[in-house]
C-alpha positions in Angstrom: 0.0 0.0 0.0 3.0 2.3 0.4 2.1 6.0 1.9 -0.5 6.7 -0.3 -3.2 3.8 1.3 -6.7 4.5 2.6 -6.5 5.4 6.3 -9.6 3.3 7.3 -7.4 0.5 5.5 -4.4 0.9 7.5 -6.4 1.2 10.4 -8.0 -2.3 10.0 -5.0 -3.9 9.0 -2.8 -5.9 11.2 0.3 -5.3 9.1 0.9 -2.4 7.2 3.7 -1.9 4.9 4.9 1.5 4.5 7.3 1.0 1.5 6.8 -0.4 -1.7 8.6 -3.4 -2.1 6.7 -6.5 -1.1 9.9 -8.3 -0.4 9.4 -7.0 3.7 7.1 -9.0 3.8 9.3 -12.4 4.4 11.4 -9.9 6.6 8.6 -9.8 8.8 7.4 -12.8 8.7 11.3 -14.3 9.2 11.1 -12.0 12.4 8.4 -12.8 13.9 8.9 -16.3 14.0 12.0 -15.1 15.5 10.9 -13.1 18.3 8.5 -15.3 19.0 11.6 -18.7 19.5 13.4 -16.2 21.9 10.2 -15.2 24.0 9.7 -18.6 24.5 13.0 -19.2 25.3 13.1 -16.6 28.1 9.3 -17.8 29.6 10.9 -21.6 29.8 14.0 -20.6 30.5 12.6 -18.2 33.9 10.0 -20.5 34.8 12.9 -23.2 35.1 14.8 -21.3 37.0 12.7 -20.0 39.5 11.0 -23.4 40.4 14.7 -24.9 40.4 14.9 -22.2 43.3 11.9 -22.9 45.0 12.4 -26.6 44.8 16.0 -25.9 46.5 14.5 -23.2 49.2 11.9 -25.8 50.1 14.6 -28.8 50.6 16.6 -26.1 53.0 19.2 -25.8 50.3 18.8 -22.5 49.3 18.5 -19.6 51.0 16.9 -15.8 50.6 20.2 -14.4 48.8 20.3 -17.7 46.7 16.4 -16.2 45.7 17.3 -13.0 44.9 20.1 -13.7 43.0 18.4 -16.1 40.4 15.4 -13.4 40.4 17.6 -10.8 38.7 19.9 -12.8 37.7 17.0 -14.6 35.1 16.0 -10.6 34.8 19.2 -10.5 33.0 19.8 -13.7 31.2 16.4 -12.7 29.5 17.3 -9.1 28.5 20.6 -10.3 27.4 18.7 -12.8 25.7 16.5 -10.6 24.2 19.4 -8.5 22.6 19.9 -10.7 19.9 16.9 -9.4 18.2 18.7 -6.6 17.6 21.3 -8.4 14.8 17.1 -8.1 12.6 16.8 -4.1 12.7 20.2 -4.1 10.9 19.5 -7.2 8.5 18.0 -5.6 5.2 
């Protein structure tokens, strides 16, 4: 549709393509199949963590700091994590 689309039609779409070239089209689908592997990877990846936690605090193994530590420490596995989508905004 480029710039020059309908605006009732942009605002009904789901996807709107502000250039011309069709060919962002597998871009965005190549992407969001993407982003969607590494959001899954950081839900699995937190949720195993913490329950590996609160397994260990209920066995007496770990303690409060242990708790903490693997709340922001998974905090920061998963933006880290989430910074290879970057490596798509330069891929043209």
């Amino acid at each position: 549709m480029g710039g020059l689309g309908s605006d009732a039609a942009i605002e009904a779409a789901d996807v709107v393509l502000m250039d011309d070239s069709p060919s962002k089209i597998s871009l965005a689908i190549t992407s969001s199949k993407r982003i969607l592997q590494i959001a899954n990877e950081n839900i699995y990846g937190a949720i195993i963590i913490k329950v590996a936690t609160l397994i260990l605090g209920a066995l007496g193994i770990a303690n409060m700091w242990m708790a903490i530590f693997a709340d922001t420490g998974v905090a920061m596995i998963c933006v880290l994590n989430s910074m290879r989508l970057l490596y798509i905004a330069r891929k043209k």
